[in-house]
C-alpha positions as CSV (number, residue, x, y, z in Angstrom):
1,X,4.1,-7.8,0.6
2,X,1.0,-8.9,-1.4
3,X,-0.7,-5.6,-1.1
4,X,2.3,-4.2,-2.4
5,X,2.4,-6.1,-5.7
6,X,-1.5,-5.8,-5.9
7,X,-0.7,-2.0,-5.9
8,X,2.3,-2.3,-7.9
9,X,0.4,-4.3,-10.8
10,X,-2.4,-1.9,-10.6
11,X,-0.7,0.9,-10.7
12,X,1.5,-0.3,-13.8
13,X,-2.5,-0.9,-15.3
14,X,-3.4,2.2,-15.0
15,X,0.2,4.0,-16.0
16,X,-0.6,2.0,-19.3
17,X,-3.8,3.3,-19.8
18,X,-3.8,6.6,-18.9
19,X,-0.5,6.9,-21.5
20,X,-2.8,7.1,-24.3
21,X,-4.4,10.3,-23.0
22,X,-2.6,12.1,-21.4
23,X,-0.3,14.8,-23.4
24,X,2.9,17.1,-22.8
25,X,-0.1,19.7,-22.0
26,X,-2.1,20.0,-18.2
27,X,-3.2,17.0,-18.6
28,X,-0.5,14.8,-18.3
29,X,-0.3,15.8,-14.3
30,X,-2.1,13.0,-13.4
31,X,-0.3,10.4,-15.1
32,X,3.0,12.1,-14.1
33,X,1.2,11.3,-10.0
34,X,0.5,7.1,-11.4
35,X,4.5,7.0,-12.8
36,X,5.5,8.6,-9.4
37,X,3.2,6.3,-7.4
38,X,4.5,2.8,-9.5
39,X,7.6,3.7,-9.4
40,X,7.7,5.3,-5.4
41,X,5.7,1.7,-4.5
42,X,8.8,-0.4,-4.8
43,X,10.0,1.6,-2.1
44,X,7.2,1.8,0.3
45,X,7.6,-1.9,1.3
46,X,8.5,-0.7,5.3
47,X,5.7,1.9,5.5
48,X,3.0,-0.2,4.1
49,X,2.0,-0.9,7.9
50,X,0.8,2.2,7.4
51,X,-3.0,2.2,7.2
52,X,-3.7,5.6,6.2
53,X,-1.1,5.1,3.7
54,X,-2.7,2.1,2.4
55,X,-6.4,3.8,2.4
56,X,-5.3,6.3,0.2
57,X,-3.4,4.6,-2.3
58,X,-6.7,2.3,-2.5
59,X,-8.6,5.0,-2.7
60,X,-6.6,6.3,-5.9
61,X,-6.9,3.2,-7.5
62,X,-10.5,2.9,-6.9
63,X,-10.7,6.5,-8.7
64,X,-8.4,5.6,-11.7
65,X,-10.5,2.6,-12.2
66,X,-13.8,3.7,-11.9
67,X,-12.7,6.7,-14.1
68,X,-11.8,5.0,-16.8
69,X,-14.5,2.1,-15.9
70,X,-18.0,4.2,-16.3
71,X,-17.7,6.1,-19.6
72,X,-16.8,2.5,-21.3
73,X,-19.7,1.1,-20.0
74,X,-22.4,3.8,-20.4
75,X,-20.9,4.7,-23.7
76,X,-21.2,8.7,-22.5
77,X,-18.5,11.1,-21.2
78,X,-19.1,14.4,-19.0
79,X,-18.4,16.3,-15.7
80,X,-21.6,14.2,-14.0
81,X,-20.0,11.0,-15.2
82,X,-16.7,11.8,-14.0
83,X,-18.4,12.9,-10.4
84,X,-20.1,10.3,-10.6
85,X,-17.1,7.8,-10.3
86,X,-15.4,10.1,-7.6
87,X,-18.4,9.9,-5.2
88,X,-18.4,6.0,-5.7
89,X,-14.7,6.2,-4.8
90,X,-15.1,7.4,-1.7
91,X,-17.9,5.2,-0.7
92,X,-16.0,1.9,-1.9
93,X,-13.1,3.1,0.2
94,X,-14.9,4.5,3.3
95,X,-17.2,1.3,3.0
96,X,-13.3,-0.6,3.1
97,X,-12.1,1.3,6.2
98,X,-15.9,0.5,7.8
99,X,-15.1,-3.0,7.3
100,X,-11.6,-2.6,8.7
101,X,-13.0,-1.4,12.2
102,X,-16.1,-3.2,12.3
103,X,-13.8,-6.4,12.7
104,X,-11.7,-4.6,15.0
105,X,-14.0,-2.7,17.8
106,X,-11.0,-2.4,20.3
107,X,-10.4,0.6,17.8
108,X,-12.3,4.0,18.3
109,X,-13.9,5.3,15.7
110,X,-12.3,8.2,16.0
111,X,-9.1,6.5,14.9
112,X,-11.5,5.3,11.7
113,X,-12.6,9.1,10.9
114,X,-8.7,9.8,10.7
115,X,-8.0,7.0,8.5
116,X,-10.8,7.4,6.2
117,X,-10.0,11.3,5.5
118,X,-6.6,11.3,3.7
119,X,-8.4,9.1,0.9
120,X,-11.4,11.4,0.8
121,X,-9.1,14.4,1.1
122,X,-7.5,12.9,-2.0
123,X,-10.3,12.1,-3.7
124,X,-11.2,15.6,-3.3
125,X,-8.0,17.0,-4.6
126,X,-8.6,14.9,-7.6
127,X,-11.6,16.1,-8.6
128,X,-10.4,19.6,-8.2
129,X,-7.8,18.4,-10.7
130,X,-10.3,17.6,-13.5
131,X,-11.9,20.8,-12.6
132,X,-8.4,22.5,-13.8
133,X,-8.0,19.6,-16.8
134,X,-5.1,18.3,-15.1
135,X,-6.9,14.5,-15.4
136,X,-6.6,13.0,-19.2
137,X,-9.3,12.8,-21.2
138,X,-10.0,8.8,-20.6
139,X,-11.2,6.5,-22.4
140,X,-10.9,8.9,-25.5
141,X,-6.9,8.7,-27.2
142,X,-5.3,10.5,-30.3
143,X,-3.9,7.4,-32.5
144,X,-2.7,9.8,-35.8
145,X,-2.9,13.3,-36.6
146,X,-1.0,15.9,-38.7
147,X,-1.1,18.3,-41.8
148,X,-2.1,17.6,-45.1
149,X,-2.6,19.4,-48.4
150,X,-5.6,17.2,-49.4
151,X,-7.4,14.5,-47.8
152,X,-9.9,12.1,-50.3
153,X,-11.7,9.2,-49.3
154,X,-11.3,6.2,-51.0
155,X,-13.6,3.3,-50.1
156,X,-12.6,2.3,-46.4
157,X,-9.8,4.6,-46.5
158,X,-8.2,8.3,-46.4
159,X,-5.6,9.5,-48.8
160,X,-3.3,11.8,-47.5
161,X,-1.3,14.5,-49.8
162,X,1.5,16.4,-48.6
163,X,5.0,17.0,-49.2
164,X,8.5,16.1,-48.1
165,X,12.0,15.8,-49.2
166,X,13.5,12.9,-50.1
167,X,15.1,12.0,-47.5
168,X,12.9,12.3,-45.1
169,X,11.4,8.9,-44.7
170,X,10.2,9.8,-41.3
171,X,8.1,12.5,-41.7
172,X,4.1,11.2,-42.4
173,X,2.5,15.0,-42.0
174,X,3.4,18.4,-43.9
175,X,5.6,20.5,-41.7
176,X,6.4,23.6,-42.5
177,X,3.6,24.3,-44.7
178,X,3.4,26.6,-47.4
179,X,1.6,30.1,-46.4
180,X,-1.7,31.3,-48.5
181,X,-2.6,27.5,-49.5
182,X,-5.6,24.9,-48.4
183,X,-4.9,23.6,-45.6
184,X,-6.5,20.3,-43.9
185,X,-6.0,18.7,-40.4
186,X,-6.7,15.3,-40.4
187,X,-6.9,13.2,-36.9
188,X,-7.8,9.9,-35.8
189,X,-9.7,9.7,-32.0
190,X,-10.0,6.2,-30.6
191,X,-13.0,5.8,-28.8
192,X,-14.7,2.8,-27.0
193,X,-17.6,1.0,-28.9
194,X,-21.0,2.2,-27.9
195,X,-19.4,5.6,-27.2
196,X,-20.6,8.4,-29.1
197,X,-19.6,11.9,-28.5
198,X,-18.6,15.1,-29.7
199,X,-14.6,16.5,-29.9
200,X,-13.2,19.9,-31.0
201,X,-10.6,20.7,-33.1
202,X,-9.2,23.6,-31.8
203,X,-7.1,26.1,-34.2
204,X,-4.5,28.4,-32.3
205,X,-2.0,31.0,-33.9
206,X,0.7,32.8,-32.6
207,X,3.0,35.3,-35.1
208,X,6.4,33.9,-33.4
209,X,7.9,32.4,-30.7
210,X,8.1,35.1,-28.5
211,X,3.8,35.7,-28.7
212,X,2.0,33.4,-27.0
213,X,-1.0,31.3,-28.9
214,X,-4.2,32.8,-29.3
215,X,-7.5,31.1,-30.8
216,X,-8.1,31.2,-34.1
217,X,-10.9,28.9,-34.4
218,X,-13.2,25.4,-32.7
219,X,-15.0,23.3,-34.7
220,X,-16.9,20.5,-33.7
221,X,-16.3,17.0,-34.9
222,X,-18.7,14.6,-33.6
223,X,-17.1,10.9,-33.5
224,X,-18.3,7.9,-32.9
225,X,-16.2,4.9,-30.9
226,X,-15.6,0.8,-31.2
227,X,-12.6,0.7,-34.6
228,X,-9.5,0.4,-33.4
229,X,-7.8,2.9,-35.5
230,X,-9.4,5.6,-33.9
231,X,-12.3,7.8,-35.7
232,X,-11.2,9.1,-38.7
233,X,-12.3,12.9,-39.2
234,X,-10.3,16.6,-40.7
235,X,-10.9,20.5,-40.4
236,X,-10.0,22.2,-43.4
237,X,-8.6,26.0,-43.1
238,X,-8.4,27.9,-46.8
239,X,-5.6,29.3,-45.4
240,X,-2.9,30.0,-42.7
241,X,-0.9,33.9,-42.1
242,X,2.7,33.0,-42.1
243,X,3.6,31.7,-38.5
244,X,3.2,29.3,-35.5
245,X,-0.1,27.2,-35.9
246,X,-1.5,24.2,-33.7
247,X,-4.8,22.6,-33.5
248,X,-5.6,21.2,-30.1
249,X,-8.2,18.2,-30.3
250,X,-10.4,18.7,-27.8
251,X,-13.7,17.4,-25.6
252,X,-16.3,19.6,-25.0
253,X,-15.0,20.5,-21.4
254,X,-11.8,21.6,-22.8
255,X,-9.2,18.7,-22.3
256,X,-6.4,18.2,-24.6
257,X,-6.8,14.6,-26.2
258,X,-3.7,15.4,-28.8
259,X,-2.2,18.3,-30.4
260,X,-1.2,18.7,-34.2
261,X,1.8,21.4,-34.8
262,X,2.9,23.2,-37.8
263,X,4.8,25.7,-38.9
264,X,3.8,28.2,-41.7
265,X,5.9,30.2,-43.8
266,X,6.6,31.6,-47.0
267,X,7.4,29.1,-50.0
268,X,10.6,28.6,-51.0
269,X,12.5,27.9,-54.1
270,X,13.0,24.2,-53.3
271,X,10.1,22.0,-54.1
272,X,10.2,18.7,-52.2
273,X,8.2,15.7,-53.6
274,X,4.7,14.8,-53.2
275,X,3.5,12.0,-51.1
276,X,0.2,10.2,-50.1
277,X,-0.2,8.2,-46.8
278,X,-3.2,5.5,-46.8
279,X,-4.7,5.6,-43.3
């Protein structure tokens, strides 16, 4: 019962964190497996005897954690960093299951080979995941984004321009935007302090619904981590074809860390009012 609620509250830990990266895109497979995990451990409670099942679940936390855990302390993100945590992983876990036998020496060591490979299996399966962006792109996190028609800096501050109707108190971004006008994307990437690296922001097109996106253009943005609000930074585009248009904000390896939609069409006869948002 206690390694159950240890599980439980790490796996709620990591649910939390992992939120703030992971997108409606590939990479939101892996947190889709901790929601699973969380919620299927409140049901587990008469197969927790099990000790492979036990290794493996240990073995995922020990991989969320240190996957999360190494680019916020060496302030750098990359494939070797990532390996990196999978490889120690596997030899906190294995060294775990060593322990487990070593105490034990009525059990073969065959029966310690076949407990210690569904974790490394899984460990292995995980890593292929990354390989396929299916893991978010952790520690890194999209707090704001969306489309703007001009974007000034004012002391500490950006000011936003766009558009909206009245009555649209929600809306903070420009959507649908006018065709054959400037254009800027504005975003805001948390990042943890000491952490510098480089993110894309990734401009895709399609004509309609029924074509599928195709890139337009990537341009680097190179951020740097510890304010809260995330790294301010914007693209600017002099201007969009009629159509579907998204920027995908990027790390150098490809993972999605937010997406920005809009549509673009020809201007209409209605004018709606213009706004500026402070950020």
């Amino acid at each position: 019962m206690a390694i159950q609620f240890l599980l439980g509250g790490l796996f709620s830990a990591y649910a939390v964190f992992y939120s703030k990266s992971a997108t409606l895109t590939r990479t939101g497979i892996f947190f889709g497996v901790l929601v699973v995990l969380l919620i299927g451990n409140e049901f587990l409670h008469n197969r927790l005897s099990n000790l492979r099942l036990l290794v493996a679940l240990y073995a995922l936390a020990c991989f969320s954690f240190f996957t999360f855990f190494l680019p916020v302390m060496i302030g750098i993100i990359g494939t070797w960093v990532f390996l990196v945590g999978a490889i120690l992983s596997a030899v906190v876990t294995l060294r775990v299951v060593h322990l487990i036998y070593q105490r034990n020496p009525e059990r073969s060591q065959n029966e310690a080979l076949k407990v210690g490979a569904p974790a490394v299996g899984l460990i292995s399966l995980l890593v292929g995941f990354y390989f396929l962006n299916w893991i978010p792109p952790v520690p890194l996190s999209m707090k704001f984004g969306g489309m703007y028609r001009e974007v000034q800096k004012q002391n500490d501050h950006f000011v936003l321009s766009y558009d909206r109707a009245w009555y649209q108190v929600w809306k903070q971004s420009q959507n649908p935007y006018p065709a054959d006008e400037p254009i800027y994307c504005f975003t805001a990437v948390f990042a943890p302090v000491a952490l510098d690296t480089t993110v894309f922001h990734h401009w895709y097109y399609r004509v309609n619904s029924s074509k599928s996106f195709a890139h337009a253009d990537r341009i680097p943005i190179k951020i740097a981590g510890g304010r809260e609000g995330g790294y301010r930074a914007y693209t600017f585009k002099q201007r969009l074809d009629p159509g579907d248009w998204r920027v995908d904000v990027e790390t150098e390896d490809g993972r999605v860390i937010g997406r920005v939609s809009v549509v673009v069409e020809e201007r209409g006869s209605v004018h709606p009012t213009p706004r500026t948002l402070s950020y």
